[in-house]
Backbone as CSV, one residue per row, in Angstrom:
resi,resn,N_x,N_y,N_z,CA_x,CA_y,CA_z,C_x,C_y,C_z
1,UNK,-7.099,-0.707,1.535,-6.984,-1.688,0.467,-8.324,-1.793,-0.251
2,UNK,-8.285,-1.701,-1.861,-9.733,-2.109,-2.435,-9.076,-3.386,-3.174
3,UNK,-10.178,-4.179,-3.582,-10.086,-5.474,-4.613,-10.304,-4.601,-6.182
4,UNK,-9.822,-5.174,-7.352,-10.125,-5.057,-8.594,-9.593,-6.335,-9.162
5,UNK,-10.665,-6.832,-9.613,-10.451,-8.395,-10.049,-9.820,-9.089,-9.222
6,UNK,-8.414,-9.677,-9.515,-7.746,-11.057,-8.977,-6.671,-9.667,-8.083
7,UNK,-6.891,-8.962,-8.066,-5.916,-8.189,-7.190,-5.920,-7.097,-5.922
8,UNK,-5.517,-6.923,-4.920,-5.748,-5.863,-3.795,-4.665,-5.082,-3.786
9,UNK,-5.228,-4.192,-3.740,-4.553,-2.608,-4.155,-4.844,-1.425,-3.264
10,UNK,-3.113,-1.324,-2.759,-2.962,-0.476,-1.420,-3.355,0.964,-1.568
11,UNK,-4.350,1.477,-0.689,-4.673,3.264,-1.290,-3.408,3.940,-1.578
12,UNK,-2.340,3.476,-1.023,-1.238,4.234,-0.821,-0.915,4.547,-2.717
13,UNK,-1.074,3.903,-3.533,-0.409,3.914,-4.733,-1.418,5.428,-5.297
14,UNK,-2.562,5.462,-5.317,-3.593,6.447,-5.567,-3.084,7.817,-4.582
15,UNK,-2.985,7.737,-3.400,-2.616,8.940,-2.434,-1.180,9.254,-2.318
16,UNK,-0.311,8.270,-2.927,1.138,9.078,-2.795,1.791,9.669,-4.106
17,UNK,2.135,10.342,-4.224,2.937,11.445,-5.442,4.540,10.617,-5.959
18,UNK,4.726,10.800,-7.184,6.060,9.579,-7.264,6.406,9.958,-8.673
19,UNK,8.051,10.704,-8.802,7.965,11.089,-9.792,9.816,10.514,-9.917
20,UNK,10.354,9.929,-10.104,11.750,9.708,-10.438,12.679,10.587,-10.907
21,UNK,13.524,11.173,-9.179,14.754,11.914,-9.820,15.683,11.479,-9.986
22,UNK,16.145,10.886,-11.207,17.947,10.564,-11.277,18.956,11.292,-10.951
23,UNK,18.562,12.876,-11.529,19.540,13.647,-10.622,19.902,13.632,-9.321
24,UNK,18.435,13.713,-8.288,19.136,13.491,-7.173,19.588,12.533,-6.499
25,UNK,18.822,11.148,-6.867,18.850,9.553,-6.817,19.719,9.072,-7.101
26,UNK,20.521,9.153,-8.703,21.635,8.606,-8.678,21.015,6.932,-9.188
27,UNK,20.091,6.853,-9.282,19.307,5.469,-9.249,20.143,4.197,-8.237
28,UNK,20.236,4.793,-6.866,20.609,3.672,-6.095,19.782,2.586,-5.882
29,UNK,18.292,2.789,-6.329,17.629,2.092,-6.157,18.573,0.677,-6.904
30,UNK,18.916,0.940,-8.063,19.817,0.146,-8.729,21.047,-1.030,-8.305
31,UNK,21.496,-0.299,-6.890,22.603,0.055,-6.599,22.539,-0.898,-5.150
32,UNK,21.756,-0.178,-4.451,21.477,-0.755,-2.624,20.131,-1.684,-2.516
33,UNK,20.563,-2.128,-0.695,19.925,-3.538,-1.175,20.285,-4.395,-1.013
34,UNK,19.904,-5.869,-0.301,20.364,-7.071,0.103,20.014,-8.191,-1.008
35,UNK,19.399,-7.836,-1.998,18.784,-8.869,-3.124,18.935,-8.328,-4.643
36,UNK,18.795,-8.572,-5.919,18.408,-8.254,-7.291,17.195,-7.861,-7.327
37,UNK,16.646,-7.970,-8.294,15.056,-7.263,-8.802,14.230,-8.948,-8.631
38,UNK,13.673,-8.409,-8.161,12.861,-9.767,-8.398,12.426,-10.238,-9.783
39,UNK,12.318,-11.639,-10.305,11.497,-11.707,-11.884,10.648,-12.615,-11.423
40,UNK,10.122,-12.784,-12.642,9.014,-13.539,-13.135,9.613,-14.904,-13.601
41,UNK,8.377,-15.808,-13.140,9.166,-17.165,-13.967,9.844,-17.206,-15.242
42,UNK,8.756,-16.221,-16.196,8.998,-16.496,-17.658,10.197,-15.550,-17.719
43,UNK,10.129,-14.024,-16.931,11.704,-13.689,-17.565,12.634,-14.302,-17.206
44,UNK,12.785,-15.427,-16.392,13.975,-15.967,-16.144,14.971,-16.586,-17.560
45,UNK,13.616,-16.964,-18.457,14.177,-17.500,-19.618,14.818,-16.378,-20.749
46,UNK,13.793,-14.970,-20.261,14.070,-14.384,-21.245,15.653,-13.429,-21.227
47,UNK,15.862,-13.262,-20.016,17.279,-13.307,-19.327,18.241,-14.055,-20.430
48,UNK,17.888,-15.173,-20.360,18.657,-16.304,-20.582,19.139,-16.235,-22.212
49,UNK,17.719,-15.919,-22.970,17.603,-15.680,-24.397,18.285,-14.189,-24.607
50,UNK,18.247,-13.387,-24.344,18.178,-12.166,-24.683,20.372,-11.545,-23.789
51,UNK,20.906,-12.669,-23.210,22.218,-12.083,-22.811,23.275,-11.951,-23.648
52,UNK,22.784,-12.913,-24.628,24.587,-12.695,-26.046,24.265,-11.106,-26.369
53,UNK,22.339,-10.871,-26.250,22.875,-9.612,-26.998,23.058,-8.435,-26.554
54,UNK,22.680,-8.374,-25.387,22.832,-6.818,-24.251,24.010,-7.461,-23.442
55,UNK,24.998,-8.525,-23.811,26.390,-8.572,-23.017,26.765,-7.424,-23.390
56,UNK,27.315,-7.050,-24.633,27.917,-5.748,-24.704,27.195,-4.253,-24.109
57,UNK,26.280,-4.214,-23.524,26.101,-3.329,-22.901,26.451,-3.123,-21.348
58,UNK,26.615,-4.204,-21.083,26.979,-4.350,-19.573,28.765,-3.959,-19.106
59,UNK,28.590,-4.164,-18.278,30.322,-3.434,-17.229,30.867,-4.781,-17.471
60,UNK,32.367,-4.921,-17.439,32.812,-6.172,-17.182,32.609,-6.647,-15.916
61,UNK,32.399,-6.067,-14.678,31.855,-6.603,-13.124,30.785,-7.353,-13.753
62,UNK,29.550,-6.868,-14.346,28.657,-7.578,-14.222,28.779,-8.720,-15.040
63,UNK,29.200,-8.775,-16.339,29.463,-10.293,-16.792,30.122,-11.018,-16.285
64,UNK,30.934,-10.508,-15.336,31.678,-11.524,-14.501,30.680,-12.485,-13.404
65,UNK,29.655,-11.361,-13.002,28.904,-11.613,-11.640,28.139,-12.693,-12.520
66,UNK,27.302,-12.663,-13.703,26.280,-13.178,-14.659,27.106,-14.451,-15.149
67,UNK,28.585,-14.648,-15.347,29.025,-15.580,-15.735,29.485,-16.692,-14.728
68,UNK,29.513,-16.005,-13.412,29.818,-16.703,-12.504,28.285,-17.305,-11.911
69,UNK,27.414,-16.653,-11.656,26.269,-17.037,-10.744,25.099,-17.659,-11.821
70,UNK,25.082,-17.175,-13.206,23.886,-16.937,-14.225,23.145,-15.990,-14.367
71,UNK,22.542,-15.971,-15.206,21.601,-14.616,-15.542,20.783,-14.715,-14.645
72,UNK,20.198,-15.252,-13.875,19.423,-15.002,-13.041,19.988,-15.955,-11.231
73,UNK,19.325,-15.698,-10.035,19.726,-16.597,-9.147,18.222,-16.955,-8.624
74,UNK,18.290,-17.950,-7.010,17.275,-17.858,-6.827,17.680,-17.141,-5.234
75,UNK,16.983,-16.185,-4.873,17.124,-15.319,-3.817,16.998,-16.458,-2.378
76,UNK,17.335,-15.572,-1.502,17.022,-15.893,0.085,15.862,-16.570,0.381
77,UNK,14.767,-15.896,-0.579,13.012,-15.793,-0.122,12.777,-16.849,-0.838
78,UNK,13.497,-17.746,-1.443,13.013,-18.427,-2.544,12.996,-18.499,-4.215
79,UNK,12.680,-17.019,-4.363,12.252,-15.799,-5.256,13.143,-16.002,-6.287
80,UNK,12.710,-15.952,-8.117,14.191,-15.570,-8.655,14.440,-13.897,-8.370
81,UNK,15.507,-13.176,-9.249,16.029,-12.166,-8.859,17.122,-11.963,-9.496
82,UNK,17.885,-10.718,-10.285,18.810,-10.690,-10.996,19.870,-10.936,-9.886
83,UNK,21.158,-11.148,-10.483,22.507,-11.531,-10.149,23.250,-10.092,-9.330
84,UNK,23.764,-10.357,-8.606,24.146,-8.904,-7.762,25.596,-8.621,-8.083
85,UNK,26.726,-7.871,-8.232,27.976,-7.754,-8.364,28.298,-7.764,-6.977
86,UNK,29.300,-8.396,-6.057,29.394,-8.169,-4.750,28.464,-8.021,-3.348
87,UNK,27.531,-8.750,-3.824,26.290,-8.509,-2.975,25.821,-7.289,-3.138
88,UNK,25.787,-6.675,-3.864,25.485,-4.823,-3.501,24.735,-4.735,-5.093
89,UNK,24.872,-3.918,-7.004,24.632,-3.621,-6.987,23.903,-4.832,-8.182
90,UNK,23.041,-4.647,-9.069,22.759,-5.362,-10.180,23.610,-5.396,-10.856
91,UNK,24.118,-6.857,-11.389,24.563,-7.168,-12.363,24.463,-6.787,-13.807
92,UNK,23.287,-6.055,-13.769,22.896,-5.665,-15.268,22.698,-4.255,-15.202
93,UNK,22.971,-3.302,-13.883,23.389,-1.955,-14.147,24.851,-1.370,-14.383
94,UNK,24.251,-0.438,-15.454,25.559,0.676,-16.419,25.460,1.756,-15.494
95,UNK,26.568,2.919,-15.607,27.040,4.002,-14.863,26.792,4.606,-16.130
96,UNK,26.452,6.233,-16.101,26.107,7.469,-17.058,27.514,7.954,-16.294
97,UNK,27.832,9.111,-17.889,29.283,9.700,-16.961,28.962,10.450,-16.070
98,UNK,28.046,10.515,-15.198,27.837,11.308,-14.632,27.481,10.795,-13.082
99,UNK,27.619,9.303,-13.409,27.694,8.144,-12.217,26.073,7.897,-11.829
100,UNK,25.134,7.895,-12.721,24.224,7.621,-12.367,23.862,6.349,-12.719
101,UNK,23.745,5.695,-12.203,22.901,4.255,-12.491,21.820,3.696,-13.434
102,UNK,21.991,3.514,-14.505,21.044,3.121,-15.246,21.165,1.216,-15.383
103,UNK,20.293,0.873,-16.373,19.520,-0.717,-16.538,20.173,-1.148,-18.093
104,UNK,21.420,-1.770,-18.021,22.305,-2.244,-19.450,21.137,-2.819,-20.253
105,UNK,19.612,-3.858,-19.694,18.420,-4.342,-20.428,18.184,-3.373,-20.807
106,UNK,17.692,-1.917,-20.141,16.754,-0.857,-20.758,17.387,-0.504,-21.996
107,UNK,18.686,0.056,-21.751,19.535,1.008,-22.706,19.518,0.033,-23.839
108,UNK,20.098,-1.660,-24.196,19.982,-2.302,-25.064,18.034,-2.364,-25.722
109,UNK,17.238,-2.287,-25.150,15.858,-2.092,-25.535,15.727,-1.165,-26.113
110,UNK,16.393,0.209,-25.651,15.616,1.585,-25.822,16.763,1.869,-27.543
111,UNK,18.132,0.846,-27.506,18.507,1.057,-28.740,18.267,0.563,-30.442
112,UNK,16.755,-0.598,-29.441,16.464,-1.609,-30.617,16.851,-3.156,-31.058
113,UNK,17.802,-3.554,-29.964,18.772,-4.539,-29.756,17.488,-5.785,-29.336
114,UNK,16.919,-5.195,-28.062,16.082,-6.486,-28.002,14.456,-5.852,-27.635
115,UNK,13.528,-6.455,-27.505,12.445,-6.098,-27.483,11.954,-6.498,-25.888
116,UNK,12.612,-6.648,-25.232,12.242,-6.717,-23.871,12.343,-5.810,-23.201
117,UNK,11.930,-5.029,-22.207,12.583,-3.517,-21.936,13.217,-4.108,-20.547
118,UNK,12.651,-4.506,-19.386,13.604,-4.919,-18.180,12.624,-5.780,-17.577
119,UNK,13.118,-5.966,-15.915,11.907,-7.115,-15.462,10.805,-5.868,-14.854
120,UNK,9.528,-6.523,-14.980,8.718,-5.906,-14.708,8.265,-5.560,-13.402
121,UNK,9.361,-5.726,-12.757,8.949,-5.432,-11.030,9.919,-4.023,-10.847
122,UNK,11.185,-3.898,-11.932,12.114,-2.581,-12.196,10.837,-1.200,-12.476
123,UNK,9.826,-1.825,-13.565,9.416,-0.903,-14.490,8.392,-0.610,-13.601
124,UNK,7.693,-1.312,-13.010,6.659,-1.241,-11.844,7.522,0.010,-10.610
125,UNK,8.323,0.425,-10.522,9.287,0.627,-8.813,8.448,1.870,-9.042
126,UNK,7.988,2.622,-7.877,8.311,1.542,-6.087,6.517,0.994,-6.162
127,UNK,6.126,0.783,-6.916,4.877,-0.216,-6.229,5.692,-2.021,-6.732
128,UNK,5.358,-2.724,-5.421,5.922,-3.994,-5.238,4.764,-4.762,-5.503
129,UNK,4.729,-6.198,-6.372,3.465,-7.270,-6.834,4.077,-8.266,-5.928
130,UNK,3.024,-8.916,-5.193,3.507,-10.400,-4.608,2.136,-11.138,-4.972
131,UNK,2.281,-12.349,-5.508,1.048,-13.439,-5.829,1.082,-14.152,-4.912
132,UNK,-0.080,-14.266,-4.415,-0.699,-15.114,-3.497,-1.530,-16.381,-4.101
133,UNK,-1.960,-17.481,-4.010,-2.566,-18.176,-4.754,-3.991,-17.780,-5.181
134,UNK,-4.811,-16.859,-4.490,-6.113,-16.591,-5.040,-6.187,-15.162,-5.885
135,UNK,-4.630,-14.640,-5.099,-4.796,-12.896,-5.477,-3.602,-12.482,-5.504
136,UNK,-3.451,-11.237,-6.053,-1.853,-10.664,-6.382,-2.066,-9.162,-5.757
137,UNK,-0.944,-9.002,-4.437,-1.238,-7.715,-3.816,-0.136,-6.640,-4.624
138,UNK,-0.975,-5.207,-4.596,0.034,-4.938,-5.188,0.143,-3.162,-4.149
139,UNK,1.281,-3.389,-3.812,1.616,-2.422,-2.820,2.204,-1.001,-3.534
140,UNK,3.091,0.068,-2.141,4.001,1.071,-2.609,4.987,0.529,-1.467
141,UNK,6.038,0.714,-1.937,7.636,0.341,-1.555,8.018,1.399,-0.639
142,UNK,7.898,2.114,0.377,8.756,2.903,0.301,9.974,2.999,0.834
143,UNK,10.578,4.013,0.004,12.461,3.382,0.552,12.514,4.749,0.412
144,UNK,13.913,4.952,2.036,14.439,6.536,1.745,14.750,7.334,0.810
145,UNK,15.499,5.960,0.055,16.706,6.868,-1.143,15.463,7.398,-2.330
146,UNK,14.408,7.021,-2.098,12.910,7.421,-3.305,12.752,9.159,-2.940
147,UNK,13.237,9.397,-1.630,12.518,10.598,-1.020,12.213,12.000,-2.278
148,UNK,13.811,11.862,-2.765,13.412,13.140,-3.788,12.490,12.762,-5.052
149,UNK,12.312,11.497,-5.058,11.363,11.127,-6.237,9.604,11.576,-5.468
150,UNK,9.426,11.552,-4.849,7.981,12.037,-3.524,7.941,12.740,-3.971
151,UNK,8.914,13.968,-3.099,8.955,15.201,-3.156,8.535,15.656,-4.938
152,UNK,9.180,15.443,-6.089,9.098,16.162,-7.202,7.859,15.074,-7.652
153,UNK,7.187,14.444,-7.483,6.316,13.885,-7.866,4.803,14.915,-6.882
154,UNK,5.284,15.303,-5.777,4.299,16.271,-5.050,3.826,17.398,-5.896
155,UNK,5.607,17.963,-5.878,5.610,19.262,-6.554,4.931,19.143,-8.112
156,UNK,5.242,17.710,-9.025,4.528,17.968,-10.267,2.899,17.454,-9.822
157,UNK,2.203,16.713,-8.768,1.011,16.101,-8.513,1.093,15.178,-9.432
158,UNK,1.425,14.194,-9.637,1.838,12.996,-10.489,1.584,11.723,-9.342
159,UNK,0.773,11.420,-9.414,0.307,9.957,-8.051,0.901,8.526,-8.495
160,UNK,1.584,8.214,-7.780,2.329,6.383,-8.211,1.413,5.770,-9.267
161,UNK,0.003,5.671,-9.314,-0.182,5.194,-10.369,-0.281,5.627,-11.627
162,UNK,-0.261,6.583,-11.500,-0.262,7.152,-13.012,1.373,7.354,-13.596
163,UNK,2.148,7.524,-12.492,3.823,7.530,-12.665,4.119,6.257,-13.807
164,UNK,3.586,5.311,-12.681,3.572,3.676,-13.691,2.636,3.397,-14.585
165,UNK,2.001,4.114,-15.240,1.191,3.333,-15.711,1.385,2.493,-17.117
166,UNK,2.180,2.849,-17.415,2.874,1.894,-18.438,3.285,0.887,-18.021
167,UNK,3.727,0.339,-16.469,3.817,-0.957,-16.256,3.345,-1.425,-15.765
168,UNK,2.574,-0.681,-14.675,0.632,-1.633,-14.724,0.258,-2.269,-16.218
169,UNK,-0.122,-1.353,-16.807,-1.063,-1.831,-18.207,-0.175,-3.197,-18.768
170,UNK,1.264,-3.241,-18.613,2.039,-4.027,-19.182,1.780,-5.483,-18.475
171,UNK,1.719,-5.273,-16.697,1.139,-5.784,-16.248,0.341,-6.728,-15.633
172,UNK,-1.303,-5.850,-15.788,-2.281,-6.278,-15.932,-3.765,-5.926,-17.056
173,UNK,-2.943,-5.251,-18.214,-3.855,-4.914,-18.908,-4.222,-3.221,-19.077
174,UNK,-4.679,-3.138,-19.730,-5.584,-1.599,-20.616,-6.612,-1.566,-19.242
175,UNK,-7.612,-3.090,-19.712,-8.555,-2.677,-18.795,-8.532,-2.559,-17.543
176,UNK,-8.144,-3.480,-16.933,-7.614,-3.185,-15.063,-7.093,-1.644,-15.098
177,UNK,-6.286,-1.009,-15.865,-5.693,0.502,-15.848,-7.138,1.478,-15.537
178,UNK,-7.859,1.166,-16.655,-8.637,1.930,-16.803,-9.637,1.674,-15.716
179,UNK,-10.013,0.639,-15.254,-10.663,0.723,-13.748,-10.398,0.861,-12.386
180,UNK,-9.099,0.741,-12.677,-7.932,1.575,-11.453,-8.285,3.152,-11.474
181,UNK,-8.104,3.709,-12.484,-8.665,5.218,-13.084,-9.628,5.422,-12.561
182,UNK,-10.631,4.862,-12.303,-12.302,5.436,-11.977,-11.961,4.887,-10.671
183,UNK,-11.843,3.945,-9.889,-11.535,3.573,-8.724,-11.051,4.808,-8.294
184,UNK,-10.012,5.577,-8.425,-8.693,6.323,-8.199,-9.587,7.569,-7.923
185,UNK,-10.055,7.804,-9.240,-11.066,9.316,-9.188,-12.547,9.146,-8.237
186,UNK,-13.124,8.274,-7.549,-13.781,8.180,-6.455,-13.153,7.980,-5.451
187,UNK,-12.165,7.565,-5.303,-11.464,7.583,-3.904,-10.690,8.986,-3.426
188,UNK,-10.204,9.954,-4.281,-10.167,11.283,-4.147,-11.184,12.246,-3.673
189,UNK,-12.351,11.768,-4.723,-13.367,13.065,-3.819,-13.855,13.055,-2.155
């Protein structure tokens, strides 16, 4: 573990390789699982704001699950967390015909619909943020069903943080990125 500012940061994110296969994944990450995605206080609202207009992107399961429980719940841990269809998958994941699991938020974002892209603990996967009151740890997740994401993240040398780094920076900033970067490149040699 090193410190950078208000945060501790597991070597593991710098030393492990992490590259996302949907092909072989299937994005169960989506899918399996005893909880939703975790959010943030503030997306809870933005959930809230942003559902008349990515309803139509969603499955009818999940507006059912979202109309029955709300756009958001509050988990086991306390925690909020999106809405689950049947205990099992997100409420706010779409199927590709090809049965892969995608994010009804992303696809409505990525079409221009809303300007939110998803919760930021999705866009972060697999490094996990938990706030502590003095500090915010920020780990790597690892889960089986990731395995072929390792593996082709080996094979391209692509390291978890640089995989994410668009949702680090989103985050915690440009600058924390960029001193993660030099951190990253002394802890290699």
């Amino acid at each position: 573990m090193f410190q950078l500012g208000k945060t501790i940061i597991s070597e593991e994110i710098i030393e492990n390789d992490f590259v996302c296969n949907l092909n072989a994944c299937k994005g169960q990450c989506c899918i399996d699982g005893d909880a939703g995605a975790p959010l943030e206080d503030h997306e809870t609202e933005i959930l809230v704001d942003i559902y008349a207009d990515v309803k139509s992107f969603l499955r009818p399961e999940g507006i059912a699950a979202i109309t029955s429980q709300g756009a958001f719940v509050k988990g086991e841990d306390g925690e909020w967390e999106t809405p689950l269809i049947n205990g099992s998958e997100c409420a706010y994941v779409i199927f590709t015909e090809n049965k892969t699991a995608k994010c009804g938020l992303e696809e409505a974002y990525n079409q221009g619909i809303t300007q939110w892209k998803k919760p930021v603990s999705c866009h972060l996967y697999p490094i996990r943020v938990k706030e502590y009151t003095e500090l915010t740890a920020v780990n790597y997740h690892k889960w089986e069903i990731c395995d072929p994401a390792c593996s082709l993240g080996a094979e391209l040398k692509v390291p978890i943080y640089k995989f994410v780094k668009e949702a680090l920076v989103r985050k915690f900033g440009e600058k924390w990125y960029s001193d993660l970067e030099l951190i990253a490149k002394e802890h290699v040699k």
